[in-house]
HTML snippet that shows the backbone in 3Dmol.js (N, CA, C, O; Angstrom):
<script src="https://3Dmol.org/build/3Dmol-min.js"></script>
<div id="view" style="width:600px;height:400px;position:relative"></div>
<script>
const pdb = `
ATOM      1  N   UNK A   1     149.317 112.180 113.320  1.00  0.00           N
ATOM      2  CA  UNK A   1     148.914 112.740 114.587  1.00  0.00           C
ATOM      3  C   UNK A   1     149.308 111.828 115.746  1.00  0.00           C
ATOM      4  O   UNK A   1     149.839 112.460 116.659  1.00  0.00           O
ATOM      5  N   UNK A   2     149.196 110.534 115.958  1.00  0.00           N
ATOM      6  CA  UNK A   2     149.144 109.415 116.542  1.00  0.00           C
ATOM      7  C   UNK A   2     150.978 109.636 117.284  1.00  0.00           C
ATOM      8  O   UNK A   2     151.209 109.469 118.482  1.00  0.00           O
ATOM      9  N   UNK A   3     151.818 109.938 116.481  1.00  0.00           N
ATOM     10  CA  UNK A   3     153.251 109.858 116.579  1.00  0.00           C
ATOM     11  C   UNK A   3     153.375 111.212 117.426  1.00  0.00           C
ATOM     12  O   UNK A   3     154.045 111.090 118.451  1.00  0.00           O
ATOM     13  N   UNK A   4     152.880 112.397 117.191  1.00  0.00           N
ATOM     14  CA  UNK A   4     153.247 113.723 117.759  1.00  0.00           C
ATOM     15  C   UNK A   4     152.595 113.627 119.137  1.00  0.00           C
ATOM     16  O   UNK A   4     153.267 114.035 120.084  1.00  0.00           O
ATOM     17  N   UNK A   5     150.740 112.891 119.498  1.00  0.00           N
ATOM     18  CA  UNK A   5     150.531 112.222 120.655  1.00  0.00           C
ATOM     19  C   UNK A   5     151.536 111.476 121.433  1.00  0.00           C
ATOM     20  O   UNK A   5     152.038 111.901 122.474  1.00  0.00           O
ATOM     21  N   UNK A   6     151.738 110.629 121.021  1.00  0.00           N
ATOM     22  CA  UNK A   6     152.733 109.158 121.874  1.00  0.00           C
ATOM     23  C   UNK A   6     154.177 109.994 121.919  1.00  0.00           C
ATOM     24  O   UNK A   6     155.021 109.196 122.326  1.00  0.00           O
ATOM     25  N   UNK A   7     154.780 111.279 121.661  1.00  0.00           N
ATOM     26  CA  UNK A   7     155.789 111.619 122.385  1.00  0.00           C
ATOM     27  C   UNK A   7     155.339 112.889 122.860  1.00  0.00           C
ATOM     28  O   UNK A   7     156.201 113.658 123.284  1.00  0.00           O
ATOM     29  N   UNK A   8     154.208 113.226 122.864  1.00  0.00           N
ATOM     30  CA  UNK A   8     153.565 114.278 124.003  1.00  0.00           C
ATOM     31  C   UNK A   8     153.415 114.143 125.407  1.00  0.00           C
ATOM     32  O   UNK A   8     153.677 114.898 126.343  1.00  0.00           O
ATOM     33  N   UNK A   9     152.723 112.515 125.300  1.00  0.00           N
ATOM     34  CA  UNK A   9     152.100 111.680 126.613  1.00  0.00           C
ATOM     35  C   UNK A   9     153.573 111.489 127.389  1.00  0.00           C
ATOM     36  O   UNK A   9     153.869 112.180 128.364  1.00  0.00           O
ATOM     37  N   UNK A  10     154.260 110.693 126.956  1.00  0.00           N
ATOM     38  CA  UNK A  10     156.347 110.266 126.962  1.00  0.00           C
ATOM     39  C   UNK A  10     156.376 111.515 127.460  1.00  0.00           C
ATOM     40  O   UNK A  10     156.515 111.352 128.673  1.00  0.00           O
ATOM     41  N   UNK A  11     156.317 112.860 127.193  1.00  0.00           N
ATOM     42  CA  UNK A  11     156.861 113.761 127.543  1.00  0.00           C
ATOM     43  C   UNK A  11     156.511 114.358 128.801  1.00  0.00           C
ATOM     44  O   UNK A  11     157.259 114.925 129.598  1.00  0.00           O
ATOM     45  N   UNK A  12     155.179 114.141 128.878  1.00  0.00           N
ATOM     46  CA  UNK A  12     154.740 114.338 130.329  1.00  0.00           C
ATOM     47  C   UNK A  12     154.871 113.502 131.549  1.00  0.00           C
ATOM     48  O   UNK A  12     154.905 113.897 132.714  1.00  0.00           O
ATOM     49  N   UNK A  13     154.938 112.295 131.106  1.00  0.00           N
ATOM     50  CA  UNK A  13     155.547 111.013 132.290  1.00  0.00           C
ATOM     51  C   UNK A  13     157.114 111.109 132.517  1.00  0.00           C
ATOM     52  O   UNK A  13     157.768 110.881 133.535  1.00  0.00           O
ATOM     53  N   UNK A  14     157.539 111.547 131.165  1.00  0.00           N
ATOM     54  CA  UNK A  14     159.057 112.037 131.877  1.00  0.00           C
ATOM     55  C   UNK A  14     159.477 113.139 133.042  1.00  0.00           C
ATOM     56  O   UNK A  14     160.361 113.255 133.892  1.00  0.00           O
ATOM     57  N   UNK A  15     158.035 114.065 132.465  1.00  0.00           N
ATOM     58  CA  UNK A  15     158.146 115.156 133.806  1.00  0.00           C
ATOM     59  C   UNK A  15     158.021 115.027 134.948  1.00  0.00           C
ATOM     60  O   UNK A  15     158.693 115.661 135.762  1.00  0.00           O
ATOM     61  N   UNK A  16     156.825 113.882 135.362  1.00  0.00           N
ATOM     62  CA  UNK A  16     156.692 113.630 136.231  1.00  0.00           C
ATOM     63  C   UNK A  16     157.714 112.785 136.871  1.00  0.00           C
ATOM     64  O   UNK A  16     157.773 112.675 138.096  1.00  0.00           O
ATOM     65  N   UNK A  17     158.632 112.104 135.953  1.00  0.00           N
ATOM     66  CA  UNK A  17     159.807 111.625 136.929  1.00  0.00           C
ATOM     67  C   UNK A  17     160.927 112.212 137.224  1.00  0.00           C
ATOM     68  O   UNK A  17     161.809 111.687 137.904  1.00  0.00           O
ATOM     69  N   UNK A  18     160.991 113.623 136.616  1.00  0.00           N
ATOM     70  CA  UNK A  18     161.613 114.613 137.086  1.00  0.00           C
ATOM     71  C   UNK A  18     161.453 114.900 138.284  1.00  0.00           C
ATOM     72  O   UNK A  18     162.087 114.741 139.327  1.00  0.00           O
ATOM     73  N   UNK A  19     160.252 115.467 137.898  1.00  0.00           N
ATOM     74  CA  UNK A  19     159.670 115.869 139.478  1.00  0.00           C
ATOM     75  C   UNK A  19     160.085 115.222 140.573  1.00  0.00           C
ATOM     76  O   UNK A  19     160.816 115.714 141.433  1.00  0.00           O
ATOM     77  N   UNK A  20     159.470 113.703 140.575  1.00  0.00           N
ATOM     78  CA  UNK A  20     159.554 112.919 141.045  1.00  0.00           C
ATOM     79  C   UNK A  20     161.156 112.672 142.161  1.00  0.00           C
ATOM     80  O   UNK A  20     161.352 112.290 143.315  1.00  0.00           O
ATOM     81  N   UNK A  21     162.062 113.169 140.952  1.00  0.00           N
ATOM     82  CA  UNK A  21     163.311 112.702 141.230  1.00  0.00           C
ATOM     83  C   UNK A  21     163.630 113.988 142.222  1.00  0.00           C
ATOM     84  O   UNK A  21     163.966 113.697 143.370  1.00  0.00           O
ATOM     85  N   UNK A  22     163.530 115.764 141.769  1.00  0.00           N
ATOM     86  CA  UNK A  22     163.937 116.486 142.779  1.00  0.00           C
ATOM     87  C   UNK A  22     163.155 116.397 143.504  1.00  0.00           C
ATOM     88  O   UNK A  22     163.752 116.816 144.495  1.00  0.00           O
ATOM     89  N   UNK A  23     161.930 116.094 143.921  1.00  0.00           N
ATOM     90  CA  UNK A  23     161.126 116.408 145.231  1.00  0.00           C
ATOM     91  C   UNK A  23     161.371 114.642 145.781  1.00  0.00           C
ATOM     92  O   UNK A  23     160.451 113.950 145.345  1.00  0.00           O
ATOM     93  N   UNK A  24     162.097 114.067 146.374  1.00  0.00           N
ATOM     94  CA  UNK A  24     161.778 112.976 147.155  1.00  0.00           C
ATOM     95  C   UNK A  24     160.763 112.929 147.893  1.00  0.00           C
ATOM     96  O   UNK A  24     160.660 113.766 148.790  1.00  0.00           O
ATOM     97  N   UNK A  25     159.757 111.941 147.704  1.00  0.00           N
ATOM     98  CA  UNK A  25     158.334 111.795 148.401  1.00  0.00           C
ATOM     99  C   UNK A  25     157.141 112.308 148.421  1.00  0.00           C
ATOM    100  O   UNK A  25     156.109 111.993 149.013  1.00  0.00           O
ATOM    101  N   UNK A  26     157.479 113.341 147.521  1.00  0.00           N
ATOM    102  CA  UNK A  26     156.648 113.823 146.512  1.00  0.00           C
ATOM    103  C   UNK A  26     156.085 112.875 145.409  1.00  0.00           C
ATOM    104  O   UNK A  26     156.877 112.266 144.689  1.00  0.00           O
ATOM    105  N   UNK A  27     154.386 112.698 145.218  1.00  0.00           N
ATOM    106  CA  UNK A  27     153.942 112.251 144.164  1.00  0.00           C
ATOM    107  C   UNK A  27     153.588 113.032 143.053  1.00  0.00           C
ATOM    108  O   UNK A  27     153.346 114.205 143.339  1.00  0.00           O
ATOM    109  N   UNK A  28     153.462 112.656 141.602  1.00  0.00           N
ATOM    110  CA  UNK A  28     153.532 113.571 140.371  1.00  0.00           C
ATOM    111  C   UNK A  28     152.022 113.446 139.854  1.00  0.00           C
ATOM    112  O   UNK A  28     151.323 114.310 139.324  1.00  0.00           O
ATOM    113  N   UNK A  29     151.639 111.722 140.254  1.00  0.00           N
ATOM    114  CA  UNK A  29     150.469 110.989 139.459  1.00  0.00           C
ATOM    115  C   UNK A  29     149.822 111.654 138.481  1.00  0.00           C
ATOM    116  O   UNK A  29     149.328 112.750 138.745  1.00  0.00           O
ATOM    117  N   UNK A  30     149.715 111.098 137.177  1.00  0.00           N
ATOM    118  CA  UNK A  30     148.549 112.195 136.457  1.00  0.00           C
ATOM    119  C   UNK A  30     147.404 111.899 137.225  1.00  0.00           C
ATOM    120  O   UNK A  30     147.591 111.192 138.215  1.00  0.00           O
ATOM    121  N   UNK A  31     146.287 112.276 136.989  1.00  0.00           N
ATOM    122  CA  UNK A  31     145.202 112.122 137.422  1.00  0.00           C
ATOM    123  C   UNK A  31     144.402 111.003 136.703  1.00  0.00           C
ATOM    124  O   UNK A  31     144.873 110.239 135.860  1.00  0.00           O
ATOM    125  N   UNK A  32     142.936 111.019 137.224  1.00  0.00           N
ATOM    126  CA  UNK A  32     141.712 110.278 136.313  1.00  0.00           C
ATOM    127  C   UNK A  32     141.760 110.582 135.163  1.00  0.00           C
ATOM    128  O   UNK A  32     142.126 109.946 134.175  1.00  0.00           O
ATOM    129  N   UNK A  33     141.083 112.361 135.383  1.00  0.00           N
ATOM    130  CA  UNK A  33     140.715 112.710 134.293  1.00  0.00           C
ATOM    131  C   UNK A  33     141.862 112.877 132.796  1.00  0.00           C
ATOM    132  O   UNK A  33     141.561 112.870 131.602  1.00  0.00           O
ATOM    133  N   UNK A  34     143.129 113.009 133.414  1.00  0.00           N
ATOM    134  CA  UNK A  34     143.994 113.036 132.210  1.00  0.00           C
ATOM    135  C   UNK A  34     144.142 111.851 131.525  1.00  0.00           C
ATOM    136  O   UNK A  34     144.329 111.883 130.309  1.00  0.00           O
ATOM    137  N   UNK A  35     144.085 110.791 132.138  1.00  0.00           N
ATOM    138  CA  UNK A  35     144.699 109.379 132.058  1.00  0.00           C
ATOM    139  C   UNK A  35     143.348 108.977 130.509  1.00  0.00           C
ATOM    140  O   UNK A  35     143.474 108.629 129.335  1.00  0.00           O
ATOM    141  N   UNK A  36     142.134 109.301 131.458  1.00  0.00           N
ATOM    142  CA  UNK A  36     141.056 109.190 131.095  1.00  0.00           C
ATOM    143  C   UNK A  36     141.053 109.702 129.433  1.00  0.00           C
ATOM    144  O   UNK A  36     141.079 108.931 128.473  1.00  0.00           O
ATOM    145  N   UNK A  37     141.026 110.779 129.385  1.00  0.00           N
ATOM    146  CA  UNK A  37     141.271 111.593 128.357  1.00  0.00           C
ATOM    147  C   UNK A  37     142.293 111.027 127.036  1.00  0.00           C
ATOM    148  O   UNK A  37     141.991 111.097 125.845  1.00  0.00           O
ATOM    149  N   UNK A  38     143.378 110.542 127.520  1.00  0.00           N
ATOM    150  CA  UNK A  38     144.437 110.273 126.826  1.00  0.00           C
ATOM    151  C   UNK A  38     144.007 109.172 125.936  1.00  0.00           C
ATOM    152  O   UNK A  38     144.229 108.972 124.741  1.00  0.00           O
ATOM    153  N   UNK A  39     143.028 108.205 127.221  1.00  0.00           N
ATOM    154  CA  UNK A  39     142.557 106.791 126.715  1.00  0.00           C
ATOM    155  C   UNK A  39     141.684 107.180 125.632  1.00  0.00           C
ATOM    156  O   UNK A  39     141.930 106.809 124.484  1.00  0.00           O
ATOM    157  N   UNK A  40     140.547 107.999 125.946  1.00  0.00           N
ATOM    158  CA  UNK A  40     139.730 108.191 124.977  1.00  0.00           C
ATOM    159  C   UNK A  40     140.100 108.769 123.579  1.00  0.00           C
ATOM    160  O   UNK A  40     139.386 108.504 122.613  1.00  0.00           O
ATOM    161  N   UNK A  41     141.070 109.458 123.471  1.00  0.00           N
ATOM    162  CA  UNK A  41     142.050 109.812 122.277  1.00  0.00           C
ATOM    163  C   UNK A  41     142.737 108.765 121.730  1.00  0.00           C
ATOM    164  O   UNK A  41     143.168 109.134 120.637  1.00  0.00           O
ATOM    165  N   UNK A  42     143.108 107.399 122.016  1.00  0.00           N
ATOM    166  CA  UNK A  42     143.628 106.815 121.809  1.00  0.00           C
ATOM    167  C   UNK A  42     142.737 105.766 120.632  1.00  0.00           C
ATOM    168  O   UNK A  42     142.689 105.439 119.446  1.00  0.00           O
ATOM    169  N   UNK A  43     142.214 105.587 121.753  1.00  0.00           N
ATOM    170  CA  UNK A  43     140.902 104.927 121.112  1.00  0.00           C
ATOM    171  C   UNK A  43     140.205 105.078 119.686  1.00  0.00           C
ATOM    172  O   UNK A  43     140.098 104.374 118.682  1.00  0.00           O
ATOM    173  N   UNK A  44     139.735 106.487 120.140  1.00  0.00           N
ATOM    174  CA  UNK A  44     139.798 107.277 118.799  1.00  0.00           C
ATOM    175  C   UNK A  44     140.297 107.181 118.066  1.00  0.00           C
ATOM    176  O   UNK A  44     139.960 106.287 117.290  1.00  0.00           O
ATOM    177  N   UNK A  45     141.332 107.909 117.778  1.00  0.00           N
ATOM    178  CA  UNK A  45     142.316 107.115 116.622  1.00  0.00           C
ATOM    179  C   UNK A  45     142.124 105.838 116.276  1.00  0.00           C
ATOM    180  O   UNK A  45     141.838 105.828 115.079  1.00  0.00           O
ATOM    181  N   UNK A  46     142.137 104.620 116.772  1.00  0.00           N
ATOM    182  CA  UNK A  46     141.897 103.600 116.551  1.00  0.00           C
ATOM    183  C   UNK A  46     140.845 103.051 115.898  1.00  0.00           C
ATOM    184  O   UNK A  46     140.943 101.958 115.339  1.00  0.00           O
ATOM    185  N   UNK A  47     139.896 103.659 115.907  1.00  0.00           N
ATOM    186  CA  UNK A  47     138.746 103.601 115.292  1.00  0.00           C
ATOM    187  C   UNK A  47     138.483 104.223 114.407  1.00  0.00           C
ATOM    188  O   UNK A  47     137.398 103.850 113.959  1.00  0.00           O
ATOM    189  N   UNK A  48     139.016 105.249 113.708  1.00  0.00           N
ATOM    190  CA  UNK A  48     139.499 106.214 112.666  1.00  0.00           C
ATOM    191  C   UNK A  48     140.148 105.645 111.915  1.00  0.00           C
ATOM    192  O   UNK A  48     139.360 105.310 111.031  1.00  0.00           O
ATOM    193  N   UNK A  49     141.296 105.228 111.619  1.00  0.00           N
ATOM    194  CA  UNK A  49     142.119 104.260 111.252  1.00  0.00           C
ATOM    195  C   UNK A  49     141.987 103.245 110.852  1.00  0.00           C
ATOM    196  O   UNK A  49     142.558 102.916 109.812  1.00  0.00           O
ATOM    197  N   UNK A  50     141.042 102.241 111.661  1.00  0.00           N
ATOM    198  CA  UNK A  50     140.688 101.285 111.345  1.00  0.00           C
ATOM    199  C   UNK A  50     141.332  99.826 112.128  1.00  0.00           C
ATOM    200  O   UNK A  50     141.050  98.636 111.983  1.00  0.00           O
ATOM    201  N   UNK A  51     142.263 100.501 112.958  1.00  0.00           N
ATOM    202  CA  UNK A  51     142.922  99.409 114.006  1.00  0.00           C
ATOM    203  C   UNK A  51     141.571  98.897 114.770  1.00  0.00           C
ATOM    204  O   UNK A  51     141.517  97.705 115.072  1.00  0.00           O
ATOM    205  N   UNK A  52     140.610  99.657 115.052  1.00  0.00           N
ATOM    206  CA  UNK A  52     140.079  99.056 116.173  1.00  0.00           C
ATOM    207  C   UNK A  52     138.163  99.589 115.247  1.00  0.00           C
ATOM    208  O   UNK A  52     137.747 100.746 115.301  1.00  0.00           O
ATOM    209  N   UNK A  53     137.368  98.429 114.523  1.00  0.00           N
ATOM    210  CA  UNK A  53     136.665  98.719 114.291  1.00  0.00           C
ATOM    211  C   UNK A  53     134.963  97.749 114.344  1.00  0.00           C
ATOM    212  O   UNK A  53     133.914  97.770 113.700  1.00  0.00           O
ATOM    213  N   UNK A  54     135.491  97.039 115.434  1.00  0.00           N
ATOM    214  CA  UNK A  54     134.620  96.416 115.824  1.00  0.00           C
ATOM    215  C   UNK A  54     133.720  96.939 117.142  1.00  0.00           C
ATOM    216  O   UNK A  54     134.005  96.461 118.240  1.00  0.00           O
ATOM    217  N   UNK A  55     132.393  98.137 117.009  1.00  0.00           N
ATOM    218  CA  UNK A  55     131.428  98.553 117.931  1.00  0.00           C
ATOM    219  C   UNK A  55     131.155  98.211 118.770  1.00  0.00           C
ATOM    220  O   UNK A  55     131.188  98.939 119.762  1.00  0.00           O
ATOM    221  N   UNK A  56     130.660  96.687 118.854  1.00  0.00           N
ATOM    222  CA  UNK A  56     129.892  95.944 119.365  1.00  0.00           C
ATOM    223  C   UNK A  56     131.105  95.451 120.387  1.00  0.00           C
ATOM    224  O   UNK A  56     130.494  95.408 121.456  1.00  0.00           O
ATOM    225  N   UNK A  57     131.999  95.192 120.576  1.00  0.00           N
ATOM    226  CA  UNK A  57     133.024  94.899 121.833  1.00  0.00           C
ATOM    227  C   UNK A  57     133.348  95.958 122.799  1.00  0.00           C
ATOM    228  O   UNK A  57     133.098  97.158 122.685  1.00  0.00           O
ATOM    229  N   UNK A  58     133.923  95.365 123.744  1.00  0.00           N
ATOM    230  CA  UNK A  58     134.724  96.262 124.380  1.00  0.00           C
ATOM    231  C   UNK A  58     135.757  96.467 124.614  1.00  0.00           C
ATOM    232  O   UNK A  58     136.243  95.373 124.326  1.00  0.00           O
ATOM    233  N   UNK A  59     136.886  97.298 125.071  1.00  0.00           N
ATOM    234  CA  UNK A  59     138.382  97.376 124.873  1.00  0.00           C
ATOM    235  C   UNK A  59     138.389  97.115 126.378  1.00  0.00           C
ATOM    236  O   UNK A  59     137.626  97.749 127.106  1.00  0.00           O
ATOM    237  N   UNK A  60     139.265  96.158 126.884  1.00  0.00           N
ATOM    238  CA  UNK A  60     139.305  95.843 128.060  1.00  0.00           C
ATOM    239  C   UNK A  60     140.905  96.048 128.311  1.00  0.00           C
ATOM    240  O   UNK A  60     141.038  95.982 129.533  1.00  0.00           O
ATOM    241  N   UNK A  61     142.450  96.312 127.581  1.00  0.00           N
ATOM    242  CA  UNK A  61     143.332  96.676 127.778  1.00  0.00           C
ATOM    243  C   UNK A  61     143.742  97.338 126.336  1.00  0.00           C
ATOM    244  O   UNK A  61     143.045  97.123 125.344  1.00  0.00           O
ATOM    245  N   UNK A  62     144.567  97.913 126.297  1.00  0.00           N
ATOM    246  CA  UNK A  62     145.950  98.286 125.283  1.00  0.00           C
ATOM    247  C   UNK A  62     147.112  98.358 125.735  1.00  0.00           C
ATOM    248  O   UNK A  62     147.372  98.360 126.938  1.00  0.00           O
ATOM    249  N   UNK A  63     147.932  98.424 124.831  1.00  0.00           N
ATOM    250  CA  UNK A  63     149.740  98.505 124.803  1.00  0.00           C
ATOM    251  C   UNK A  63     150.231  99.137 124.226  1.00  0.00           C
ATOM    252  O   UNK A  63     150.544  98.977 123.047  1.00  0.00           O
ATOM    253  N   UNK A  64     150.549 100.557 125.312  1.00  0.00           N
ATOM    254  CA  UNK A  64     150.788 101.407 125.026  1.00  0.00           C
ATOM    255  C   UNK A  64     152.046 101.696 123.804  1.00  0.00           C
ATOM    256  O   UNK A  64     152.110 102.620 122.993  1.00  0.00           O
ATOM    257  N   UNK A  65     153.065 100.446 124.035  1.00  0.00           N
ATOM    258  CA  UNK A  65     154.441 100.270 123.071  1.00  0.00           C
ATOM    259  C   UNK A  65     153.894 100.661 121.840  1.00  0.00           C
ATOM    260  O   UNK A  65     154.114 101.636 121.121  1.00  0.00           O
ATOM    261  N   UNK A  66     152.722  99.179 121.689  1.00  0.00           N
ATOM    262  CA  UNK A  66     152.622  98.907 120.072  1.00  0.00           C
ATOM    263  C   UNK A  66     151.308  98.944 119.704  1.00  0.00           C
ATOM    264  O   UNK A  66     150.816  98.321 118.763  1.00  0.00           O
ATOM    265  N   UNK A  67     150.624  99.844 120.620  1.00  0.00           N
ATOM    266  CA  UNK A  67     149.613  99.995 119.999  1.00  0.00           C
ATOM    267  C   UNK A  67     148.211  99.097 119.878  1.00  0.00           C
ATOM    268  O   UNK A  67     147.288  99.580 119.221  1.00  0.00           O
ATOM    269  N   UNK A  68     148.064  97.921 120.447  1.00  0.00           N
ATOM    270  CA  UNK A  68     147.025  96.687 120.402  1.00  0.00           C
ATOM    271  C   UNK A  68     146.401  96.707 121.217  1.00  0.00           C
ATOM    272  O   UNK A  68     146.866  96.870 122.345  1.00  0.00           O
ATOM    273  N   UNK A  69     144.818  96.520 120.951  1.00  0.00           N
ATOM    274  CA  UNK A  69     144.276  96.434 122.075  1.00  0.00           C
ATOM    275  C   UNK A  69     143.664  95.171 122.586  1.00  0.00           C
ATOM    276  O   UNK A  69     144.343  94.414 121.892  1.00  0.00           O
ATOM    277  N   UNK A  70     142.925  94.399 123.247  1.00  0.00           N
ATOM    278  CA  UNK A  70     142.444  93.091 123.740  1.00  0.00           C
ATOM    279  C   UNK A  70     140.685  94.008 124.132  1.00  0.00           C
ATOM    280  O   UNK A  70     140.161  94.779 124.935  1.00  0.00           O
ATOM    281  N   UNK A  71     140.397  93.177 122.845  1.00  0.00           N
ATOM    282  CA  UNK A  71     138.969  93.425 122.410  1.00  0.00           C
ATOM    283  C   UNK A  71     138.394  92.311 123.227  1.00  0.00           C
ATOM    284  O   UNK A  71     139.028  91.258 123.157  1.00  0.00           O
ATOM    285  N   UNK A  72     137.085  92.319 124.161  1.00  0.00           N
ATOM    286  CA  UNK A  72     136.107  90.988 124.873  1.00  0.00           C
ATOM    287  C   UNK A  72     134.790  91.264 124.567  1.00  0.00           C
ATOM    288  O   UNK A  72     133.897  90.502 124.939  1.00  0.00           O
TER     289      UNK A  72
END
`;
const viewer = $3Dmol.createViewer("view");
viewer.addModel(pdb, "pdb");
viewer.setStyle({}, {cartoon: {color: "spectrum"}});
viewer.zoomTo();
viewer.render();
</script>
């Protein structure tokens, strides 16, 4: 699932630099709530999996490339 996500998300930031590109000065931005959303899916997974299974922390970044997050 994780793989069909991460070129879904790719696929929509590409749009937006489409966009981006015919409308000069035009902004595309996703929003909060998408950004938001994406994170919380991410996460998820991560904790499913077993990448990320420590409760008691908090996720204070990830990378989006490879996947890691910086647990504090």
């Amino acid at each position: 699932m994780i793989d069909k996500f991460q070129h879904l998300v790719s696929e929509l930031y590409s749009g937006v630099n489409a966009l981006e590109s015919m409308l000069p000065g035009r902004h595309f931005t996703p929003d909060g709530h998408m950004s938001g959303s994406i994170g919380e899916c991410l996460v998820a997974d991560a904790i499913a999996t077993g990448k990320l299974s420590n409760f008691a922390n908090t996720v204070t970044a990830c990378q989006p490339n490879n996947g890691t997050c910086i647990v504090t």
